[in-house]
N, CA, C and O atoms as CSV, one atom per row, in Angstrom:
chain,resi,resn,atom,element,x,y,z
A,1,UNK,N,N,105.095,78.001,55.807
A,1,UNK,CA,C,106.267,77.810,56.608
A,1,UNK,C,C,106.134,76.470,57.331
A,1,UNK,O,O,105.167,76.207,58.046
A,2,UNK,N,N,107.353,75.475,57.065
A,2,UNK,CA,C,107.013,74.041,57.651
A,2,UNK,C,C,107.461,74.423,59.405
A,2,UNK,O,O,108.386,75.024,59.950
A,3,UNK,N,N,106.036,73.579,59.929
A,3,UNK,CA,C,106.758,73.671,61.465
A,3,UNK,C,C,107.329,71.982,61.895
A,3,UNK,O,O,106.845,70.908,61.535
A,4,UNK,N,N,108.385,72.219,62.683
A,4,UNK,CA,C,108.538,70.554,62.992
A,4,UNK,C,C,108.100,69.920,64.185
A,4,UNK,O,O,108.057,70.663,65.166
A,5,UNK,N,N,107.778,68.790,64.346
A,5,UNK,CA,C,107.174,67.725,64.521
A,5,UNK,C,C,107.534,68.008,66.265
A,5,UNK,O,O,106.888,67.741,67.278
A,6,UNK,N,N,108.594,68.532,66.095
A,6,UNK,CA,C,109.575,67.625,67.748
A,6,UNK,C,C,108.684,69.367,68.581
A,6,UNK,O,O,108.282,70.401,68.047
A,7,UNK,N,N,108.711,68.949,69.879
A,7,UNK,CA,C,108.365,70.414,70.734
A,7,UNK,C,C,109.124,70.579,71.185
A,7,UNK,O,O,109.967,69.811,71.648
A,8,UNK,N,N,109.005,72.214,71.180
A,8,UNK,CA,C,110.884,72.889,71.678
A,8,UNK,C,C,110.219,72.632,73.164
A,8,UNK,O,O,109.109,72.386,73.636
A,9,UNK,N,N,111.839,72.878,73.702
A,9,UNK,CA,C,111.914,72.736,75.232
A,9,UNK,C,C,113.624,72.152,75.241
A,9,UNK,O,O,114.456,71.762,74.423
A,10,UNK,N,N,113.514,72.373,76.671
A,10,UNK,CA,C,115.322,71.396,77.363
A,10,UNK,C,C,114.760,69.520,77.127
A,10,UNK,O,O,113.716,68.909,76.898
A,11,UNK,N,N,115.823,69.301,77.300
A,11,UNK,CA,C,115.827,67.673,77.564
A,11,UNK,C,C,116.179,67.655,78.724
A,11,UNK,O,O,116.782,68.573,79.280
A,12,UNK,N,N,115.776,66.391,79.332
A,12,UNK,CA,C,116.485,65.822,80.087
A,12,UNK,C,C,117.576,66.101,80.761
A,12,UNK,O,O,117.545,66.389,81.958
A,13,UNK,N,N,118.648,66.044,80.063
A,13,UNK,CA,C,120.302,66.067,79.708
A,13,UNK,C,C,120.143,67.130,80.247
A,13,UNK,O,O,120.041,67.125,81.474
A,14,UNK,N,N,120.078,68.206,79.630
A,14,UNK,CA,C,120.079,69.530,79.570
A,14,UNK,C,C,120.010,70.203,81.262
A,14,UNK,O,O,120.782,70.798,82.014
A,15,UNK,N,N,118.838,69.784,81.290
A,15,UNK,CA,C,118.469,70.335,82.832
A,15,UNK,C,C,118.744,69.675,83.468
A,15,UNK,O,O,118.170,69.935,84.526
A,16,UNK,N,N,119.625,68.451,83.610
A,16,UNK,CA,C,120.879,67.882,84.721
A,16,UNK,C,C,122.367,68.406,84.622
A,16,UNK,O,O,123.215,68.552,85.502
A,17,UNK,N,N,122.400,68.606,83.462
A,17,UNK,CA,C,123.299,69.795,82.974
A,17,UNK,C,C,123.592,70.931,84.131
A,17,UNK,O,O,124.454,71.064,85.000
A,18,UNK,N,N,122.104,71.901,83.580
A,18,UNK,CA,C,121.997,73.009,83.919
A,18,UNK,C,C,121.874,72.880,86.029
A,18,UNK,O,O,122.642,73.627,86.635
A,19,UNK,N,N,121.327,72.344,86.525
A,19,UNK,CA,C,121.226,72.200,87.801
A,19,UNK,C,C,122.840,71.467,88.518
A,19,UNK,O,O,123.202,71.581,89.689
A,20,UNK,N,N,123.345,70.967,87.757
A,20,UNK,CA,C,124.542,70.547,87.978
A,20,UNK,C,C,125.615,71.735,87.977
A,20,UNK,O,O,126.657,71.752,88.631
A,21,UNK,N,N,125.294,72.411,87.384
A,21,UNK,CA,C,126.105,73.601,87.202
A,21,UNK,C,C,125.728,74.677,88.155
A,21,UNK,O,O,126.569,75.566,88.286
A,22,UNK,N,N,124.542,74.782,88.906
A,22,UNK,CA,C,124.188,75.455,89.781
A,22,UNK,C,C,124.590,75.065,90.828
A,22,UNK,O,O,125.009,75.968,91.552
A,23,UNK,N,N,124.674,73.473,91.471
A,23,UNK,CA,C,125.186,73.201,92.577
A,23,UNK,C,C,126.522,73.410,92.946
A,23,UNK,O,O,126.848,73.726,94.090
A,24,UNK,N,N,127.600,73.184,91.674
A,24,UNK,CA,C,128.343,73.510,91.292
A,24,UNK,C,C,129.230,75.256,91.788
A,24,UNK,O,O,130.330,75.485,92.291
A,25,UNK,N,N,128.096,76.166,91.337
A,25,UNK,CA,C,128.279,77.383,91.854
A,25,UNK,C,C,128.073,77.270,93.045
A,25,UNK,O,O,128.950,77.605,93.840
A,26,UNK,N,N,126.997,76.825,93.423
A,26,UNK,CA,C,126.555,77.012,94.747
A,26,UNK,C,C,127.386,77.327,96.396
A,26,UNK,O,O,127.469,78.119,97.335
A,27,UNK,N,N,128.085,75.441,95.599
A,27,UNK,CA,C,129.233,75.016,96.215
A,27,UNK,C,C,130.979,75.871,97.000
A,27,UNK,O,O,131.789,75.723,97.916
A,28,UNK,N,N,130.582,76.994,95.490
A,28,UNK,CA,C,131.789,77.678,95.479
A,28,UNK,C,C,131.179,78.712,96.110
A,28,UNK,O,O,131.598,79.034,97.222
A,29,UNK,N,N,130.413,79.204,95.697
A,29,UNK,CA,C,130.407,80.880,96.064
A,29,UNK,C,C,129.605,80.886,97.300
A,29,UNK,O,O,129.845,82.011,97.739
A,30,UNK,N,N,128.751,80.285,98.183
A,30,UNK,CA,C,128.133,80.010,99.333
A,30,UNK,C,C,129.399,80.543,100.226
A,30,UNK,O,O,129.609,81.724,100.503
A,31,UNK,N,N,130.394,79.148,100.715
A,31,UNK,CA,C,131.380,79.253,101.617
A,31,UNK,C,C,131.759,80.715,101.580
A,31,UNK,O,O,131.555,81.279,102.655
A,32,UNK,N,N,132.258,81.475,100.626
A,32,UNK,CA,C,132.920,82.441,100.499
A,32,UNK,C,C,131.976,84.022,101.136
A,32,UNK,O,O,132.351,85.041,101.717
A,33,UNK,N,N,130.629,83.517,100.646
A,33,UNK,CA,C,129.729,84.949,101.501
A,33,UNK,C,C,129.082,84.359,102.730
A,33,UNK,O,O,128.371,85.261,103.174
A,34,UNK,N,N,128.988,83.443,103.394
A,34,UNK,CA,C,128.801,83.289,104.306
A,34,UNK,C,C,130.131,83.751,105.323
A,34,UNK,O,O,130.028,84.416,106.354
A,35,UNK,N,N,131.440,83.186,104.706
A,35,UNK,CA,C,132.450,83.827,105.481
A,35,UNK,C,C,132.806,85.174,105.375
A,35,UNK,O,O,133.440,85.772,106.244
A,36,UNK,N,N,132.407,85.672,104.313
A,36,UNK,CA,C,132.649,87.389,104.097
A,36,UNK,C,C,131.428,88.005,105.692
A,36,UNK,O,O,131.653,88.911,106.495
A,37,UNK,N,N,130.056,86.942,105.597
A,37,UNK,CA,C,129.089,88.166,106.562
A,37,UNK,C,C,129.326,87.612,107.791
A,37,UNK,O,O,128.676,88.211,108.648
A,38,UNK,N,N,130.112,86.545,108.319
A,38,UNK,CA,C,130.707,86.287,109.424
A,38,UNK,C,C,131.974,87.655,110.135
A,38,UNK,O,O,131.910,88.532,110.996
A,39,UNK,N,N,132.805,87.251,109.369
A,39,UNK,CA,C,133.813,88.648,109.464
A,39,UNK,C,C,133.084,89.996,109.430
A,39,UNK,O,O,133.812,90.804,110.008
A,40,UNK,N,N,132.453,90.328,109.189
A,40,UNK,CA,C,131.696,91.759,109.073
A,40,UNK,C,C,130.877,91.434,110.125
A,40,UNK,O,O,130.899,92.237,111.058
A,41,UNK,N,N,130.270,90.623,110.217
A,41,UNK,CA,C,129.631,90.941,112.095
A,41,UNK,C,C,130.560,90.955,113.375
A,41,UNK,O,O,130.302,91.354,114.511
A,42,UNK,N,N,131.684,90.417,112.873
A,42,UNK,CA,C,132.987,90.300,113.801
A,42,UNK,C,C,133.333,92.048,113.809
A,42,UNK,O,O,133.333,92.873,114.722
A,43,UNK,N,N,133.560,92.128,112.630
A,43,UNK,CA,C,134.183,94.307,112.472
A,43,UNK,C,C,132.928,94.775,112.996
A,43,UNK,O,O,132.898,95.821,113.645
A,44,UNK,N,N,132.060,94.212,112.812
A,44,UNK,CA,C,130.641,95.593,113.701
A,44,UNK,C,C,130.453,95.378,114.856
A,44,UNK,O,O,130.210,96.284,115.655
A,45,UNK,N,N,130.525,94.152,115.173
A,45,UNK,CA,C,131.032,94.061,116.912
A,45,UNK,C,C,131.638,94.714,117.588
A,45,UNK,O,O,131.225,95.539,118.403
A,46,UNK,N,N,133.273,94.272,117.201
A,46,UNK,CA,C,133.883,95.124,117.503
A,46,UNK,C,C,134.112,97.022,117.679
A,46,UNK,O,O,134.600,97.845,118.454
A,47,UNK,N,N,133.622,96.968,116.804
A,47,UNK,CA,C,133.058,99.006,116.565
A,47,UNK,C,C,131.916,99.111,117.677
A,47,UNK,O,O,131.651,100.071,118.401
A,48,UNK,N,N,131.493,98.223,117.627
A,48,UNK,CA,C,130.362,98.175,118.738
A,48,UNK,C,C,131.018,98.516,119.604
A,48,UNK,O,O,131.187,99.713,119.840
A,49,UNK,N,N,131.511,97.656,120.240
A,49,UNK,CA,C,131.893,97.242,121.802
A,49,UNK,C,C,132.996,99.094,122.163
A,49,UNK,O,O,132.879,99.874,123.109
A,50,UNK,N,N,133.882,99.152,121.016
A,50,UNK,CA,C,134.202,100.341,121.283
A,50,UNK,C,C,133.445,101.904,121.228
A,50,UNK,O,O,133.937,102.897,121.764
A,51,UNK,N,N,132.416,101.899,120.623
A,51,UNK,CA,C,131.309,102.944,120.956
A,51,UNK,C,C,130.884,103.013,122.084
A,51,UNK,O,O,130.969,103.992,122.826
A,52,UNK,N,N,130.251,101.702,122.382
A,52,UNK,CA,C,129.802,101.088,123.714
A,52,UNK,C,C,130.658,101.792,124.942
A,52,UNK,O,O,130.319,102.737,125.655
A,53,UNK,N,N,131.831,101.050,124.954
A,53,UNK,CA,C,132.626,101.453,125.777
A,53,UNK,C,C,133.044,102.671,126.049
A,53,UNK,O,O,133.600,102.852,127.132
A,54,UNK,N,N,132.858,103.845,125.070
A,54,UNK,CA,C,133.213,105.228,124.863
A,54,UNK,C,C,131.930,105.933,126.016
A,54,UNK,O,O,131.907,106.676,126.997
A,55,UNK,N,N,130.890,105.102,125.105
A,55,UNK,CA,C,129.152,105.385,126.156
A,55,UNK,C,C,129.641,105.632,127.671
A,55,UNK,O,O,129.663,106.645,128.371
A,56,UNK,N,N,130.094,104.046,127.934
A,56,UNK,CA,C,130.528,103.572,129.644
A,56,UNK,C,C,131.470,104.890,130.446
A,56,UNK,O,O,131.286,105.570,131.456
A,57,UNK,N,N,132.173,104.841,129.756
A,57,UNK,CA,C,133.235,105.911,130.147
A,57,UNK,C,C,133.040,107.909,130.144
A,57,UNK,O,O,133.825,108.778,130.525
A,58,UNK,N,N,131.808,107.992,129.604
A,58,UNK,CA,C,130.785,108.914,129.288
A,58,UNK,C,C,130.137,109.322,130.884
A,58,UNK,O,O,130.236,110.212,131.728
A,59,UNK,N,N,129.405,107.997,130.647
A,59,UNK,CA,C,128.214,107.696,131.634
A,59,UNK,C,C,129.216,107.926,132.856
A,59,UNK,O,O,129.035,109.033,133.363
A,60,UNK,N,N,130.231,107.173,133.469
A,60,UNK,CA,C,131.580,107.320,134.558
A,60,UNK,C,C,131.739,108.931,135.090
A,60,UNK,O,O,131.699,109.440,136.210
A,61,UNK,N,N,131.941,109.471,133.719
A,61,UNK,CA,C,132.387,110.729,134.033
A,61,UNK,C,C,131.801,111.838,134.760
A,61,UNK,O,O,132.313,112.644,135.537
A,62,UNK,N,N,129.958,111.626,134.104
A,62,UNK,CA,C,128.889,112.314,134.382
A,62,UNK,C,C,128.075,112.012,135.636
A,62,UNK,O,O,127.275,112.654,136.316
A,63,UNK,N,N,128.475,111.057,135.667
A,63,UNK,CA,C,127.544,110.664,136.902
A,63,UNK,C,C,128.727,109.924,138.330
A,63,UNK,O,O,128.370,109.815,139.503
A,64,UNK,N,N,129.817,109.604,137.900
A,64,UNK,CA,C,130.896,108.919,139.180
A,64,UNK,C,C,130.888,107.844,139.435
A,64,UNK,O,O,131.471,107.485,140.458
A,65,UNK,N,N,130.227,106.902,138.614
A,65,UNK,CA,C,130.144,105.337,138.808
A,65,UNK,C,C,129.457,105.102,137.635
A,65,UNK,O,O,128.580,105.740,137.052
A,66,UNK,N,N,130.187,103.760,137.334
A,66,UNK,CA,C,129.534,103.064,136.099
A,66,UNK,C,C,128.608,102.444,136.267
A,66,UNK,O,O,128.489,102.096,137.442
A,67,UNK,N,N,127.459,101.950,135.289
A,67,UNK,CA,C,126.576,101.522,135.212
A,67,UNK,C,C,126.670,99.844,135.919
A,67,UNK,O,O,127.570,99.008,135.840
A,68,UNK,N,N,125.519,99.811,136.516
A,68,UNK,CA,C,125.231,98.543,137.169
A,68,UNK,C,C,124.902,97.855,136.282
A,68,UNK,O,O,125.437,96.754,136.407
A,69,UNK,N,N,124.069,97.940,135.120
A,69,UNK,CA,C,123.199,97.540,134.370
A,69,UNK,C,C,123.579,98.071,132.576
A,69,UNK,O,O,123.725,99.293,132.576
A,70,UNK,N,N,123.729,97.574,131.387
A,70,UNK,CA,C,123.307,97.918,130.274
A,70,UNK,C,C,122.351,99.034,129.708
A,70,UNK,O,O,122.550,99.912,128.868
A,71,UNK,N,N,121.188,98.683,130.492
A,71,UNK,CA,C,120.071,99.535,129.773
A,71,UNK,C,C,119.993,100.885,130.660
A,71,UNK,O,O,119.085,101.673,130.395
A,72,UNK,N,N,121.104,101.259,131.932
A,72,UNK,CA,C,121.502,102.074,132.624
A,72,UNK,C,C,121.888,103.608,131.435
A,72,UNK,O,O,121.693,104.808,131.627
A,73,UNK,N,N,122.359,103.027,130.489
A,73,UNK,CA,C,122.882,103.630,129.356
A,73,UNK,C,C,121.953,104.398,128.473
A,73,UNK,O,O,122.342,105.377,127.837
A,74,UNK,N,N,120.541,103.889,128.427
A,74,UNK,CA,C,119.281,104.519,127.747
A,74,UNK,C,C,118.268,105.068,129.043
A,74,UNK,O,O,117.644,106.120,128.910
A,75,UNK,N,N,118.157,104.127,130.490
A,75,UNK,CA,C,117.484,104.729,130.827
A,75,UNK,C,C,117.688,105.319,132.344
A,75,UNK,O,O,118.078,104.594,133.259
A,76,UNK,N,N,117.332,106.956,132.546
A,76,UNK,CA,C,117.611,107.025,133.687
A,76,UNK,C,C,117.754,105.728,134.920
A,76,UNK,O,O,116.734,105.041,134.870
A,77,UNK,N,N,118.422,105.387,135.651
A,77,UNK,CA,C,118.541,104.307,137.190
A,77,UNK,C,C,117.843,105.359,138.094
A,77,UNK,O,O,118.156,106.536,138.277
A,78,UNK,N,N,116.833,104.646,138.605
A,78,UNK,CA,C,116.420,105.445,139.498
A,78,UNK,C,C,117.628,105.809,141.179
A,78,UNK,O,O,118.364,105.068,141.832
A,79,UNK,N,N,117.272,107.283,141.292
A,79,UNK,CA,C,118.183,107.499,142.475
A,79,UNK,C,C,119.559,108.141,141.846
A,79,UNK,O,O,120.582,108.310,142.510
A,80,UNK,N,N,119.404,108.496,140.354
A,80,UNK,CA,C,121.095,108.957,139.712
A,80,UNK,C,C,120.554,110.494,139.633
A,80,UNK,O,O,119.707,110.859,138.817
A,81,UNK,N,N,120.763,110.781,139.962
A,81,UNK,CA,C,120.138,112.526,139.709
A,81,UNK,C,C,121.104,113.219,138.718
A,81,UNK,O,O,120.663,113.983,137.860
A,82,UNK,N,N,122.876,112.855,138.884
A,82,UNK,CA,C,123.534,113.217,137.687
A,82,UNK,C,C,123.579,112.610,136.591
A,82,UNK,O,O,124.606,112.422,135.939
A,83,UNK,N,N,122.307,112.201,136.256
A,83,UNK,CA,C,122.572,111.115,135.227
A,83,UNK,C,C,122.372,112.060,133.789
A,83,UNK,O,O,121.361,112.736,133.977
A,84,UNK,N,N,122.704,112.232,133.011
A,84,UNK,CA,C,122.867,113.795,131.722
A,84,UNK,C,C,122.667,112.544,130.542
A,84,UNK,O,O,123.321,112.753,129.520
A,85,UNK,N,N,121.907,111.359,130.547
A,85,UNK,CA,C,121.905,110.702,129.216
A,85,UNK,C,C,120.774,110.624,128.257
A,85,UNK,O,O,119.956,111.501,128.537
A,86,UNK,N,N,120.495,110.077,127.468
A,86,UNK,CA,C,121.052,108.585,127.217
A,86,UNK,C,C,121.991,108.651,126.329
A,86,UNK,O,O,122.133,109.292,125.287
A,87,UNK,N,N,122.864,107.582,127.126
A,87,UNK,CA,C,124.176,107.754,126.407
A,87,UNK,C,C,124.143,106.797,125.046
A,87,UNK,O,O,125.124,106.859,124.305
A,88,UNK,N,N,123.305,106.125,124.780
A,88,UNK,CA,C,122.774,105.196,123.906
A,88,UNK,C,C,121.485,105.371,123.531
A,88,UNK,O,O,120.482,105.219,124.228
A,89,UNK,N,N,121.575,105.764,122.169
A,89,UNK,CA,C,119.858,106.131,121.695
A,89,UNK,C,C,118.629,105.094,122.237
A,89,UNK,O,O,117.648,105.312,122.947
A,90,UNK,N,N,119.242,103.597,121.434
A,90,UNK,CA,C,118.347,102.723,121.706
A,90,UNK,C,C,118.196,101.456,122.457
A,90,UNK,O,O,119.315,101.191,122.896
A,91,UNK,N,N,117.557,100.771,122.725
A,91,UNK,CA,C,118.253,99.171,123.769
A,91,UNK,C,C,118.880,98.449,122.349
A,91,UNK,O,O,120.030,98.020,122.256
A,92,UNK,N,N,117.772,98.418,121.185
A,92,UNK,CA,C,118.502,97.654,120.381
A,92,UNK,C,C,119.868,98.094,119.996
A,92,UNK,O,O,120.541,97.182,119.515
A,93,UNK,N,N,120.534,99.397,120.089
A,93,UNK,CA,C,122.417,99.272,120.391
A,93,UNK,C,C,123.005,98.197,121.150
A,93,UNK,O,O,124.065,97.705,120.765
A,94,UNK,N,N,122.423,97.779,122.194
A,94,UNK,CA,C,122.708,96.972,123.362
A,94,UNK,C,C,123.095,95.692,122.855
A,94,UNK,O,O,123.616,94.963,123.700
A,95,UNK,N,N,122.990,95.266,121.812
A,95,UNK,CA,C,122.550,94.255,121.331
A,95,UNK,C,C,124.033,93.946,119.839
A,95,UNK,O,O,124.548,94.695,119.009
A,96,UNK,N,N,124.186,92.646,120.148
A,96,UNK,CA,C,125.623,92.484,118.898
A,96,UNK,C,C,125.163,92.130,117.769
A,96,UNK,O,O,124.043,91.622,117.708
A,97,UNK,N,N,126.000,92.343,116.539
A,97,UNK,CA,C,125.021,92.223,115.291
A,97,UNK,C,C,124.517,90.674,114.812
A,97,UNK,O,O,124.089,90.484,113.673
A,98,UNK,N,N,124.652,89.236,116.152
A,98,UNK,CA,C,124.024,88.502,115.991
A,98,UNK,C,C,122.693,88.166,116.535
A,98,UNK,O,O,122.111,87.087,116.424
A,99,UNK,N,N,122.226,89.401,117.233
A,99,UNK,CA,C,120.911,89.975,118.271
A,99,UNK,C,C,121.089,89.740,119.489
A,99,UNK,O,O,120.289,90.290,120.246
A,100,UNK,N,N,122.299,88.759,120.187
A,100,UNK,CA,C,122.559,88.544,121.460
A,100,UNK,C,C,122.850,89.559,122.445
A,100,UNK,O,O,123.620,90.312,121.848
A,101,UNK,N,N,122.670,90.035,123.667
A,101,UNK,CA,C,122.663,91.136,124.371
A,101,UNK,C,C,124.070,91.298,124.901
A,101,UNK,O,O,124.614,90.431,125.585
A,102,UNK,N,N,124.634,92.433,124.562
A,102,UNK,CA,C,126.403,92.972,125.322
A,102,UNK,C,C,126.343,92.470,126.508
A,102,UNK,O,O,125.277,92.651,127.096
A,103,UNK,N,N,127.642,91.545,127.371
A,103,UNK,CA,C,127.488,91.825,128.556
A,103,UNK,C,C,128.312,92.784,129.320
A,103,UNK,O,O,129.406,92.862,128.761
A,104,UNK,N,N,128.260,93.471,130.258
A,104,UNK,CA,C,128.892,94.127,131.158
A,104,UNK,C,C,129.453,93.526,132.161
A,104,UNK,O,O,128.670,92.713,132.651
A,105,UNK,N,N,130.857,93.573,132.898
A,105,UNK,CA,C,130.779,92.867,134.246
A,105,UNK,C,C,131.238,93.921,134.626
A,105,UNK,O,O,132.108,94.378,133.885
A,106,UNK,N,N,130.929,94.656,135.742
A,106,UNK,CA,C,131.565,95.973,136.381
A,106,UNK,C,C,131.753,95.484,137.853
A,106,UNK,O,O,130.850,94.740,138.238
A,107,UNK,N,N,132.716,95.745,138.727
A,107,UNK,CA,C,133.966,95.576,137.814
A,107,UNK,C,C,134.346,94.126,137.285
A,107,UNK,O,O,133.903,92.990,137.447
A,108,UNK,N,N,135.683,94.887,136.369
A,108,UNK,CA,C,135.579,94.057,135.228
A,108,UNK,C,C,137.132,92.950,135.856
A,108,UNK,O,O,137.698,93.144,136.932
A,109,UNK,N,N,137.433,92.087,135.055
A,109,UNK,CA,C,138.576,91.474,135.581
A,109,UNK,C,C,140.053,92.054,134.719
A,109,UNK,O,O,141.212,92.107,135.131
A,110,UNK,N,N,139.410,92.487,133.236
A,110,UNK,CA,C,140.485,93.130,132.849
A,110,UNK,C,C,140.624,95.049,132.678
A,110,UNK,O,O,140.791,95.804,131.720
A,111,UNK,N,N,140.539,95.139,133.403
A,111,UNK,CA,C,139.865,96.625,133.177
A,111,UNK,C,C,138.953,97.591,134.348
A,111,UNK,O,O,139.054,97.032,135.440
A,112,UNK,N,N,138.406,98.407,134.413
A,112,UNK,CA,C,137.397,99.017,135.180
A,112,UNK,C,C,135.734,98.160,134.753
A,112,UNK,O,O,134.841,98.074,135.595
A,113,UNK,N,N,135.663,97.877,134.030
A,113,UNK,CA,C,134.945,96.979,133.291
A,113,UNK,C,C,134.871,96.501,132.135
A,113,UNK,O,O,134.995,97.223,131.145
A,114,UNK,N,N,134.560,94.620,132.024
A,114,UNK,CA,C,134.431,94.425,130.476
A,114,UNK,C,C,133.178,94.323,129.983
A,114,UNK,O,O,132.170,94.004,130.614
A,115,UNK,N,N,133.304,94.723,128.337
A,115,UNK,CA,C,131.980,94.442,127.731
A,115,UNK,C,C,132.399,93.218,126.410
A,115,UNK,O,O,133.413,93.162,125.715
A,116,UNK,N,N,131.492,92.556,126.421
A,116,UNK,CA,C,131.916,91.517,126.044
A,116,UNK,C,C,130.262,91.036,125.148
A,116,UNK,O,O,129.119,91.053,125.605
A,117,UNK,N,N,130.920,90.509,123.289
A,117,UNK,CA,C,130.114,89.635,122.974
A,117,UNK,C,C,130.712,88.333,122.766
A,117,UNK,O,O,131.839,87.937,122.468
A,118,UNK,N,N,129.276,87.643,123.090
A,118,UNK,CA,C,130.194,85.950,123.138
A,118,UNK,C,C,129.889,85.598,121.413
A,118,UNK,O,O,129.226,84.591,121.168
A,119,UNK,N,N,130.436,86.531,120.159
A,119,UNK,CA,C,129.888,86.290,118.887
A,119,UNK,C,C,128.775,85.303,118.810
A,119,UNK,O,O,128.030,84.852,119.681
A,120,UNK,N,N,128.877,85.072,117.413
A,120,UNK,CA,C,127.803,84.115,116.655
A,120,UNK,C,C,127.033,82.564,117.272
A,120,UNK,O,O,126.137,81.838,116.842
A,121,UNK,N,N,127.511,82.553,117.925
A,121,UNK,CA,C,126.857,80.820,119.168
A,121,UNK,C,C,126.531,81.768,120.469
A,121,UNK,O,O,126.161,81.189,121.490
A,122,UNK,N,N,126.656,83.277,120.481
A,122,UNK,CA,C,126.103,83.811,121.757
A,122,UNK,C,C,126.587,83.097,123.037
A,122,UNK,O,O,125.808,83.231,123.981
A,123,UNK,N,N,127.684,82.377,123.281
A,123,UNK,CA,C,128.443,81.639,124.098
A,123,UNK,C,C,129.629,82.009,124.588
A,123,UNK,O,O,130.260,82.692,123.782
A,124,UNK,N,N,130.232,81.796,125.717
A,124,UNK,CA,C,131.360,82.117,126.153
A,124,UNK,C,C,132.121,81.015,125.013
A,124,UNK,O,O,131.846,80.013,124.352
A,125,UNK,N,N,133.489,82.135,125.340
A,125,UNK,CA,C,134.503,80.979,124.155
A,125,UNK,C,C,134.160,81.024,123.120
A,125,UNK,O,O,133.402,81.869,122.645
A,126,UNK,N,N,134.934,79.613,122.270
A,126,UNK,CA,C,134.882,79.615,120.436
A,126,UNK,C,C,135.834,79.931,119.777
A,126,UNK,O,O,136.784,80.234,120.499
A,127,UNK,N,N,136.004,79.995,118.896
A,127,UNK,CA,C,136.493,80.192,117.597
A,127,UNK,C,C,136.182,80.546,116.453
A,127,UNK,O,O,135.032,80.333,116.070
A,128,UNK,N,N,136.992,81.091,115.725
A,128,UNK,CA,C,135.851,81.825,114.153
A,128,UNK,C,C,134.986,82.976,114.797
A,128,UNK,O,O,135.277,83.814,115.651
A,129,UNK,N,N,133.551,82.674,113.935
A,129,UNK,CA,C,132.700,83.607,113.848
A,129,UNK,C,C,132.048,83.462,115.666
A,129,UNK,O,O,131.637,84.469,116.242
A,130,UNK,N,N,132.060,82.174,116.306
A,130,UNK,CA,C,131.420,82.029,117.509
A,130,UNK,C,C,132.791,82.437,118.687
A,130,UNK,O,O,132.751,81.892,119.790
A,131,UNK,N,N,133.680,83.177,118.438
A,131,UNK,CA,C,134.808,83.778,119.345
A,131,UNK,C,C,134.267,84.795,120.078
A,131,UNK,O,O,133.341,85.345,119.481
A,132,UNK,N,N,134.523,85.269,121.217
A,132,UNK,CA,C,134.352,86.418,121.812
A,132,UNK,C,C,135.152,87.477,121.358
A,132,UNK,O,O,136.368,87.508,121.172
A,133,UNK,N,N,134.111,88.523,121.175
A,133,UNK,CA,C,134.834,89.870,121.076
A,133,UNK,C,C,134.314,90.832,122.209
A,133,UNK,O,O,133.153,90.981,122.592
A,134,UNK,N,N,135.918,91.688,122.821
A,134,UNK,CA,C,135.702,91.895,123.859
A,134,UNK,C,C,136.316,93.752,123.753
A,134,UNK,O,O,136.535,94.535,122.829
A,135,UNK,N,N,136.373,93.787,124.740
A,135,UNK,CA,C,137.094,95.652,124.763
A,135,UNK,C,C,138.271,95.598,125.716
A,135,UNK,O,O,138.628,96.492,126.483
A,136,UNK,N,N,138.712,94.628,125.576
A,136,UNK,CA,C,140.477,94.347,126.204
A,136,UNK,C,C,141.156,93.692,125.205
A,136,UNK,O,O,142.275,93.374,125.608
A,137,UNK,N,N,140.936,93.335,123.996
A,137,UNK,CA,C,141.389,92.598,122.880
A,137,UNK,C,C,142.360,93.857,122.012
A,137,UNK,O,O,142.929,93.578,120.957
């Protein structure tokens, strides 16, 4: 059986080709799931903040005043004797699905209190994915 001379493999060409065509994809389909897992931390936020807030209004009922504090929610405040919780399994609930911590202002300016994430830049303000999502929205 004759073998030939030349050794298999890509050329050159080929694999500027082929990497060209990857950046190519890259290009396209990147933007599109980065903005798909932007929006989905925006919807779990939000579900957040309204669980959250269900917690707050929990905690209100059982005890006659809302929490001073976040982690009021997992752990007895000392001096609450009606306190019947945790109204939140864990601290990491506390927390928005970009790891930045919920804030509380009690009282609140729109509301009995707001809870508020400052999204993806963890910042007041923004736009897009770095917008606040809040529980007066």
């Amino acid at each position: 059986m004759p073998h030939s001379a030349r050794p298999r493999g890509f050329t050159l060409i080929e694999l500027i080709v082929v990497i060209a065509l990857i950046a190519v994809l890259a290009a396209v389909v990147a933007p599109n799931l980065l903005g798909k897992a932007g929006e989905a931390n925006r919807k779990a936020a939000a579900v957040q903040i309204e669980k959250i807030s269900n917690a707050i209004e929990l905690y209100k009922l059982e005890t006659g005043t809302y929490p001073e504090e976040m982690v009021d929610l997992v752990e007895q405040p000392q001096g609450l004797d009606r306190w019947k919780g945790p109204y939140v399994r864990k601290k990491s609930q506390l927390l928005d699905p970009w790891g930045n911590e919920l804030v509380l202002k009690q009282p609140g300016e729109h509301g009995s209190f707001d809870l508020i994430s400052y999204g993806g830049d963890g910042r007041p303000g923004g736009d897009g994915d770095a917008a606040d999502i809040t529980n007066w929205d």
